[in-house]
MIMARDO-672478 format. One record per residue: residue number from 1; residue in three letters; chain; x, y, z of N, C-alpha, C in turn. Coordinates in Angstrom, 3 decimals, decimal comma. Layout:
BEGIN
<NUM; ala; A; <X; Y; Z>; <X; Y; Z>; <X; Y; Z>>
...
***
This chain:
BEGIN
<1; unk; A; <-35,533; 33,810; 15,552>; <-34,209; 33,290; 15,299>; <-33,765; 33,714; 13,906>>
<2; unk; A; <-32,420; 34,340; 13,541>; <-32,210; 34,474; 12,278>; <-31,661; 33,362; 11,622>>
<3; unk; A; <-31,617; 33,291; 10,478>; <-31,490; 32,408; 9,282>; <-29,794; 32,371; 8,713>>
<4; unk; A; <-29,314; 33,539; 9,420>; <-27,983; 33,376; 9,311>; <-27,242; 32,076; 9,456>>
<5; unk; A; <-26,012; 31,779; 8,933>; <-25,652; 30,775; 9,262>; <-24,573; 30,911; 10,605>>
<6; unk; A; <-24,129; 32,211; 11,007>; <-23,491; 32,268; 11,942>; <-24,511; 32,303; 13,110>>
<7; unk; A; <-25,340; 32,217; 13,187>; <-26,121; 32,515; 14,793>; <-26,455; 31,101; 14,998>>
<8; unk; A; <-26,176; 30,063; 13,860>; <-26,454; 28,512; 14,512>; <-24,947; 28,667; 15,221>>
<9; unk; A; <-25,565; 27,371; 16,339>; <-24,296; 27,087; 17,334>; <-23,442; 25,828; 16,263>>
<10; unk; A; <-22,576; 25,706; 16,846>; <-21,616; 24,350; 15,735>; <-21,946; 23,452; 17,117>>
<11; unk; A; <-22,515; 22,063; 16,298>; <-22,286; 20,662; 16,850>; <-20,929; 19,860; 16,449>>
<12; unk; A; <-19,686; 20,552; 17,482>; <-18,496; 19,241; 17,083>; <-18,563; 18,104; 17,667>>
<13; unk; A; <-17,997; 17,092; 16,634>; <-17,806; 15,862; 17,544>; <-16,675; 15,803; 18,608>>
<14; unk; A; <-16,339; 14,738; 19,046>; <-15,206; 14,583; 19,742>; <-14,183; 14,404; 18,605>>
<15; unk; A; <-14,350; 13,668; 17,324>; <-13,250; 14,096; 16,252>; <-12,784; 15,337; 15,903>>
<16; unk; A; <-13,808; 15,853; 15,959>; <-13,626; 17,413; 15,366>; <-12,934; 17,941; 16,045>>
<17; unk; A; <-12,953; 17,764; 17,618>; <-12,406; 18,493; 18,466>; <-11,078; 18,001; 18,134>>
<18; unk; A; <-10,693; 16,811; 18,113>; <-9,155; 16,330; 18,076>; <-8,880; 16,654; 17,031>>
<19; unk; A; <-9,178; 17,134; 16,133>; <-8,878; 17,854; 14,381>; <-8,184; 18,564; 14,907>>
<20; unk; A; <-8,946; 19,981; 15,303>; <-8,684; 21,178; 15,201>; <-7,708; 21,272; 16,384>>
<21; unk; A; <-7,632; 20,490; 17,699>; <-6,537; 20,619; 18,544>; <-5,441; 19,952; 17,766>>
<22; unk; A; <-5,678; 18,741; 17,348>; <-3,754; 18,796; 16,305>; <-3,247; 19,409; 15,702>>
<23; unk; A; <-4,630; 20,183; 15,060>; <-4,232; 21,051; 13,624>; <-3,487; 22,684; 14,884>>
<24; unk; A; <-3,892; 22,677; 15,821>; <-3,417; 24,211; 16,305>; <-2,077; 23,895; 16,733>>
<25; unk; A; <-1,792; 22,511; 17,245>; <-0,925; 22,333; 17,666>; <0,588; 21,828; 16,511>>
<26; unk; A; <0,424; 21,611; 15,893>; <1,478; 21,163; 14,465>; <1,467; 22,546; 13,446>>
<27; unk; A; <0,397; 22,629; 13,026>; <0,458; 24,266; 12,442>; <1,062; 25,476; 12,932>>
<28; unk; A; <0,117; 25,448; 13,408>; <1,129; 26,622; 15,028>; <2,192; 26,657; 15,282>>
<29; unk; A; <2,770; 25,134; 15,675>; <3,872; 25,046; 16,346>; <5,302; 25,534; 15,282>>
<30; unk; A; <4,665; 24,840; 14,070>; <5,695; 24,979; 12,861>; <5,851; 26,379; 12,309>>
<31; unk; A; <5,127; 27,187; 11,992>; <4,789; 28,334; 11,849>; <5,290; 29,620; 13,033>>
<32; unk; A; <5,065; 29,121; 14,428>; <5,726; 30,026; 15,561>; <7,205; 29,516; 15,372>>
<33; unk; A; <7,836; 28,853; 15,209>; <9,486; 28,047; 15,523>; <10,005; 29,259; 14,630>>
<34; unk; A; <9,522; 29,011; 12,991>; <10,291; 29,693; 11,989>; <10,074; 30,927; 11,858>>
<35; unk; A; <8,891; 31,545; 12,070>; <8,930; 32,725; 11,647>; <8,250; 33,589; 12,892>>
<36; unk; A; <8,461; 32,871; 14,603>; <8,253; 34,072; 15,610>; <9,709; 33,558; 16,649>>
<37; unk; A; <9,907; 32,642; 16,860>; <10,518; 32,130; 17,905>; <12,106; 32,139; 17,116>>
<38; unk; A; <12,708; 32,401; 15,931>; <14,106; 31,887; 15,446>; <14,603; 33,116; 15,206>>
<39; unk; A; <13,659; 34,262; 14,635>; <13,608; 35,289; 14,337>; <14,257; 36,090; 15,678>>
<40; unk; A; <12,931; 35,976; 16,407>; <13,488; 36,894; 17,744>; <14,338; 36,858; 18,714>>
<41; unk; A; <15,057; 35,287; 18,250>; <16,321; 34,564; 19,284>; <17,502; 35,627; 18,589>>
<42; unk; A; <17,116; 35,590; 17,514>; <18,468; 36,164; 16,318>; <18,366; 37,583; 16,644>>
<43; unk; A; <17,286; 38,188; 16,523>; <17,331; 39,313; 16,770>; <17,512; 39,823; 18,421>>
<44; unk; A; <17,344; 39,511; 19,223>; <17,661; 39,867; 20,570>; <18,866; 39,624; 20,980>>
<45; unk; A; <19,904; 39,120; 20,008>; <21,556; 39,390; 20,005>; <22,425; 38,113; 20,906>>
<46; unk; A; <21,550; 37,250; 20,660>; <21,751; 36,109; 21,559>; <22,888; 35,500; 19,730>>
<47; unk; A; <24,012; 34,411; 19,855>; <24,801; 34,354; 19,361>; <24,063; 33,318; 18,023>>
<48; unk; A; <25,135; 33,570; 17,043>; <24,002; 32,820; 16,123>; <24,012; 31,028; 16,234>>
<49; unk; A; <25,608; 31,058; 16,157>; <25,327; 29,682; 16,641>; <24,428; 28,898; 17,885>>
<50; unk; A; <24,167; 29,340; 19,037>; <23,241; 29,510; 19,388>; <21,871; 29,278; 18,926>>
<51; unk; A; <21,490; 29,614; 18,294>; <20,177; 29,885; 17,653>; <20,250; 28,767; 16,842>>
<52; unk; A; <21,211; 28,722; 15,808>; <21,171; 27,444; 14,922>; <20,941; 26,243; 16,054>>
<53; unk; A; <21,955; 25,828; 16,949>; <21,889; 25,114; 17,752>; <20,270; 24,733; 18,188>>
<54; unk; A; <19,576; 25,085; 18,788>; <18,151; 25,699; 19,093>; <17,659; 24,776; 18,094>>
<55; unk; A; <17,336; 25,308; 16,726>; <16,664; 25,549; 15,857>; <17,578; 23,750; 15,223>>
<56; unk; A; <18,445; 23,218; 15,791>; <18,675; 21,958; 15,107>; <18,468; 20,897; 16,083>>
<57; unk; A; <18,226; 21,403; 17,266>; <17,334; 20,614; 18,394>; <15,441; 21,069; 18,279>>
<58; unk; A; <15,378; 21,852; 18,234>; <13,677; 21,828; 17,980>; <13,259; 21,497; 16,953>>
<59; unk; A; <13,557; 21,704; 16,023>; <12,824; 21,572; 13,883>; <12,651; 20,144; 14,368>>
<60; unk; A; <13,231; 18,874; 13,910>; <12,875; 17,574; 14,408>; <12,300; 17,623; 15,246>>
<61; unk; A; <11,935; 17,503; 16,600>; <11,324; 17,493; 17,425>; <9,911; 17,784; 17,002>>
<62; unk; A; <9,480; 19,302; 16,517>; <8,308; 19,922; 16,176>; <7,792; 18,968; 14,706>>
<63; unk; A; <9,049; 18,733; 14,021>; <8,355; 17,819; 13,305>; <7,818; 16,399; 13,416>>
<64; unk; A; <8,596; 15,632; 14,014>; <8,035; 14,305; 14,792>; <6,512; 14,789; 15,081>>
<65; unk; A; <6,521; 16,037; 15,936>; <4,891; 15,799; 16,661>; <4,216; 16,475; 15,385>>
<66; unk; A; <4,423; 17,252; 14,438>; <3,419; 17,573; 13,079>; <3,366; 16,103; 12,534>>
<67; unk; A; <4,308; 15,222; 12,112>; <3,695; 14,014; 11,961>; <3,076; 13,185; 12,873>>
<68; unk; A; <3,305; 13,158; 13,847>; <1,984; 12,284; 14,632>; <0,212; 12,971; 14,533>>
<69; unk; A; <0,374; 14,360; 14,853>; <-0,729; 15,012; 14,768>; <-1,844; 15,207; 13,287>>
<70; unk; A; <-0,837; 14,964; 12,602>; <-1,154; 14,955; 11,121>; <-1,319; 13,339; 10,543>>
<71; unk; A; <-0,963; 12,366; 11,337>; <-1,622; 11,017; 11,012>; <-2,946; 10,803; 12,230>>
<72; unk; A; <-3,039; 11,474; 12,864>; <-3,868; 11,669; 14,172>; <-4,947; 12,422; 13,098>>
<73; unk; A; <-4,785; 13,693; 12,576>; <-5,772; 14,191; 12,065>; <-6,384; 13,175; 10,351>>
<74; unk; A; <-5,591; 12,517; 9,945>; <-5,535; 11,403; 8,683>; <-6,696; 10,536; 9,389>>
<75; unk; A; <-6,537; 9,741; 10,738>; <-7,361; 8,899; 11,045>; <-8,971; 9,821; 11,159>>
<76; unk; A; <-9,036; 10,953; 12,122>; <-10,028; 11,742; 12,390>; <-10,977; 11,848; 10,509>>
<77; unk; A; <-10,253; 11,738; 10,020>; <-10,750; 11,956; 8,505>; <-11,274; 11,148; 7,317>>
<78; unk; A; <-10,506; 9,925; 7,749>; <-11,244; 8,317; 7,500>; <-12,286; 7,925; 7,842>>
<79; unk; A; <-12,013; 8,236; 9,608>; <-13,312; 7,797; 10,485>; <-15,050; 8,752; 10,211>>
<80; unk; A; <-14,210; 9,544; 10,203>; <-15,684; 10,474; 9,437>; <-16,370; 10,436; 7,790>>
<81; unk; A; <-15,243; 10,665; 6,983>; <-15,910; 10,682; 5,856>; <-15,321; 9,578; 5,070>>
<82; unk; A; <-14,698; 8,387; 5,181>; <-14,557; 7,515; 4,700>; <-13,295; 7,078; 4,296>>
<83; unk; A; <-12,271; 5,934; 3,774>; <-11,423; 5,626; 3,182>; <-10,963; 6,465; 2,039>>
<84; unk; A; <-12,095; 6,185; 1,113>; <-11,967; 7,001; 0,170>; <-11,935; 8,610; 0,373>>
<85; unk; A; <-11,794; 9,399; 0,921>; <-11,373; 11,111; 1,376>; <-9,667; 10,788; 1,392>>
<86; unk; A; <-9,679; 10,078; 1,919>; <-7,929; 10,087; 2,169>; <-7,361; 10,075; 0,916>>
<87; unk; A; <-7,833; 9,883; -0,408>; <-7,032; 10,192; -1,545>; <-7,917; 10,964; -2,498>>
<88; unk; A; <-8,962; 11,263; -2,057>; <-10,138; 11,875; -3,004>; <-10,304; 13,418; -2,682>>
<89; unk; A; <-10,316; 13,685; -1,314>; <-10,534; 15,031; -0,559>; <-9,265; 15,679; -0,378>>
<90; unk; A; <-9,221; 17,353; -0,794>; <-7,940; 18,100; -0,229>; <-7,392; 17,869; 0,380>>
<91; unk; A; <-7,936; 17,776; 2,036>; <-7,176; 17,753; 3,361>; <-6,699; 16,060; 3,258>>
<92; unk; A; <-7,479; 15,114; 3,040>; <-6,427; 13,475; 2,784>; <-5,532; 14,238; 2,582>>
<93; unk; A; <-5,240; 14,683; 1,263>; <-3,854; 14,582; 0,215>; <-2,983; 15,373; 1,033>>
<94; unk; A; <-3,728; 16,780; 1,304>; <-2,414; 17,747; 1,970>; <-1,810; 16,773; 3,700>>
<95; unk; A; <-2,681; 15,928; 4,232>; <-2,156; 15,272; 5,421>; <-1,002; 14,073; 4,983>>
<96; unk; A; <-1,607; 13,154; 3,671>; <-0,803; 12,800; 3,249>; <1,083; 13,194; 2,857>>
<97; unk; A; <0,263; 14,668; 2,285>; <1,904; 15,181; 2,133>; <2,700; 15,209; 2,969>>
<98; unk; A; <2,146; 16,167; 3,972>; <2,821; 16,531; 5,229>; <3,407; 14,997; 5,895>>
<99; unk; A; <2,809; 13,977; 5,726>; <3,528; 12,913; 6,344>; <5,166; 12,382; 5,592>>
<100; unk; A; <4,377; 12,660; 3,821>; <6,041; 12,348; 3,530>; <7,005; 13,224; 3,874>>
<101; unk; A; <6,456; 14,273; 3,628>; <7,238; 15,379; 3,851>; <8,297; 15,133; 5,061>>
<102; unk; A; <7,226; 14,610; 6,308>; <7,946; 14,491; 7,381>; <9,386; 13,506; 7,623>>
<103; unk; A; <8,581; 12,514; 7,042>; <9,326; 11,434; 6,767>; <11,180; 11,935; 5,814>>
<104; unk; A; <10,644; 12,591; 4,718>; <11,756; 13,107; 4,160>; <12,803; 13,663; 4,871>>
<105; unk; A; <12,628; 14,731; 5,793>; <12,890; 15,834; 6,712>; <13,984; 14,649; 7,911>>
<106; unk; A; <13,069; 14,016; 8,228>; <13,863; 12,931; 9,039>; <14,941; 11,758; 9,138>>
<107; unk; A; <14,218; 11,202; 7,597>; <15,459; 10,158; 6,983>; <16,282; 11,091; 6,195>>
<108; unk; A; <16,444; 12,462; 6,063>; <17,273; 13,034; 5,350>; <18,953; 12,894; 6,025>>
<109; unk; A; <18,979; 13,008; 7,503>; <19,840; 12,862; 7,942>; <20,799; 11,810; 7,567>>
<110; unk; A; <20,070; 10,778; 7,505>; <20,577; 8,837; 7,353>; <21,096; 9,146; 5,792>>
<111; unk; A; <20,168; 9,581; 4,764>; <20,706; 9,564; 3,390>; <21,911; 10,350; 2,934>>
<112; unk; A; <21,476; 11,777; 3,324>; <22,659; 12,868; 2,918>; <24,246; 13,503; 3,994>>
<113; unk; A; <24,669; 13,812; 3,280>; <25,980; 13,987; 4,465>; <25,649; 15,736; 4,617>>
<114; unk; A; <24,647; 16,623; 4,069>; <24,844; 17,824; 4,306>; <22,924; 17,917; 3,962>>
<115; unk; A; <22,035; 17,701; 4,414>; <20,789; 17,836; 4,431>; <19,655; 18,782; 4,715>>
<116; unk; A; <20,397; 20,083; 5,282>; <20,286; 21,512; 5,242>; <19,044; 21,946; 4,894>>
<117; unk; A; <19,436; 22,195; 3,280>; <18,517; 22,791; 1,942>; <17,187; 21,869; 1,946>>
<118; unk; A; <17,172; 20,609; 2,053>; <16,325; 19,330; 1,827>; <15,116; 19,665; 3,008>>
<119; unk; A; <15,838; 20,009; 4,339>; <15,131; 19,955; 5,534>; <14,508; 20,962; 5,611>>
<120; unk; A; <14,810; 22,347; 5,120>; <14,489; 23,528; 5,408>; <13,255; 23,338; 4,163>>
<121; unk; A; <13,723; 23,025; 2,996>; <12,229; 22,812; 1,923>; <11,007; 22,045; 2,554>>
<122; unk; A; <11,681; 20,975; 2,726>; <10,337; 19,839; 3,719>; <9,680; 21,000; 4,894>>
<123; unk; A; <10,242; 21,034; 5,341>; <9,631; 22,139; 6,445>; <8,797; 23,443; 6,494>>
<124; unk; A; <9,506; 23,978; 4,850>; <8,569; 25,198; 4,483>; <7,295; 24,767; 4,036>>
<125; unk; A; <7,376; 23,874; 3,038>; <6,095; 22,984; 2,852>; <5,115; 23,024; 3,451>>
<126; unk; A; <5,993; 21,986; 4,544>; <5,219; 21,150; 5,595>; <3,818; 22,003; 6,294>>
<127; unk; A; <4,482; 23,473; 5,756>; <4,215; 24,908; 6,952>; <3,093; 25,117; 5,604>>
<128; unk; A; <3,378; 25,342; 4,660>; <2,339; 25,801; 3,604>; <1,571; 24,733; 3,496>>
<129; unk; A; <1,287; 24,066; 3,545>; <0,602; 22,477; 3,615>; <-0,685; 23,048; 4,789>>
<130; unk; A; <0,028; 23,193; 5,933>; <-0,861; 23,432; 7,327>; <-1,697; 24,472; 6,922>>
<131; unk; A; <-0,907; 25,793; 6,407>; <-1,751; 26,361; 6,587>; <-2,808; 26,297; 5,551>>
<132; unk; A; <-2,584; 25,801; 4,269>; <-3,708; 25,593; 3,424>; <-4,712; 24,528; 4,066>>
<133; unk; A; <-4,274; 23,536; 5,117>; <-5,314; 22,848; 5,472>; <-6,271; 23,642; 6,651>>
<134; unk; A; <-5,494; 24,597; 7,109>; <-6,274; 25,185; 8,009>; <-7,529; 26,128; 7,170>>
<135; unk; A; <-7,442; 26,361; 6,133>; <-8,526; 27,125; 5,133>; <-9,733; 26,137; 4,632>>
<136; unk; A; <-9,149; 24,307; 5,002>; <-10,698; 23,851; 5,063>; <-11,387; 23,480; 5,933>>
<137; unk; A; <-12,459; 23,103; 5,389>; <-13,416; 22,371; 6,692>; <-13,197; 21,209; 7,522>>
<138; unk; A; <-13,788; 21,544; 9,095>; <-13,707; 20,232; 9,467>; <-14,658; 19,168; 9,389>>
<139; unk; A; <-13,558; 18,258; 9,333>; <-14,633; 16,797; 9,041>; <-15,517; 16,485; 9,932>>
<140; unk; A; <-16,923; 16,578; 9,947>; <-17,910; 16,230; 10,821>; <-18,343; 15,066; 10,351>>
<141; unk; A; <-18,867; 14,008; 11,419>; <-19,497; 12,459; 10,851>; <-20,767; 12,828; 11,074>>
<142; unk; A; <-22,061; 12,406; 9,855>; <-23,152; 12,500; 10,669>; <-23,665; 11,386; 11,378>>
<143; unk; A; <-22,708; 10,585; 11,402>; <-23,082; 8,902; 11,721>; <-23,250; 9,500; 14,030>>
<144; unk; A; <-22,168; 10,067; 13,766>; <-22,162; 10,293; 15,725>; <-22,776; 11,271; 15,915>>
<145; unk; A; <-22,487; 11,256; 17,229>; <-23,739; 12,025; 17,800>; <-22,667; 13,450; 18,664>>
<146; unk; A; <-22,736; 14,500; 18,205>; <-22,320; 15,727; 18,901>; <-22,324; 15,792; 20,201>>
<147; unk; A; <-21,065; 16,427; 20,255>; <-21,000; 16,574; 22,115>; <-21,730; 18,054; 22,417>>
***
């Protein structure tokens, strides 16, 4: 057997698993909207309003579920490595963000009469947030027992 660390198999938990499926699914999702799916609506000559339209029915939407998935992945991260990670560890803080973030993005509507600029920042974030969390590790408990 080699000593490598890639030829061990990975023991995920069932957390782990729900990590990395929220994380593909909110990351992803935010990341394909803006820069594969808005792009190629615009570019395939479909009208712009149109597209805005689109893109002011999906952004909320995709964000609602990055914040659920991202307090979904907050709990996965407690439950494993403790209370204290949620303000001590990278991924706490960056899940943390992403929640205000979300939050911002959403009550922006209620506060501002033109919320545009506000929504589109929260959102770029939200997107640089993911993907820096996707560059760490997942939280494994050694308390459970691997599926």
């Amino acid at each position: 057997m080699s000593k490598f660390v890639t030829s061990k198999p990975k023991s995920l938990t069932a957390g782990s698993i729900s990590w990395l499926l929220a994380q593909t699914f909110w990351v992803g999702g935010l990341w394909l909207l803006q820069f594969v799916l808005l792009p190629a609506m615009s570019h395939s000559g479909l009208a712009s309003m149109l597209v805005s339209d689109m893109s002011a029915v999906l952004a909320p939407l995709l964000v609602g579920l990055a914040a659920c998935c991202a307090f979904l992945q907050l709990l996965v991260l407690v439950s494993a490595e403790g209370l204290r990670s949620m303000w001590q560890d990278m991924r706490g803080q960056l899940l943390l963000a992403v929640l205000g973030l979300a939050a911002s993005y959403l009550l922006a509507d209620q506060l501002w009469s033109d919320p545009r600029r506000w929504q589109l920042f929260s959102y770029l974030v939200m997107a640089l947030c993911g993907l820096l969390l996707v560059l760490q590790p997942v939280p494994v408990s050694a308390k459970r027992k691997p599926i």
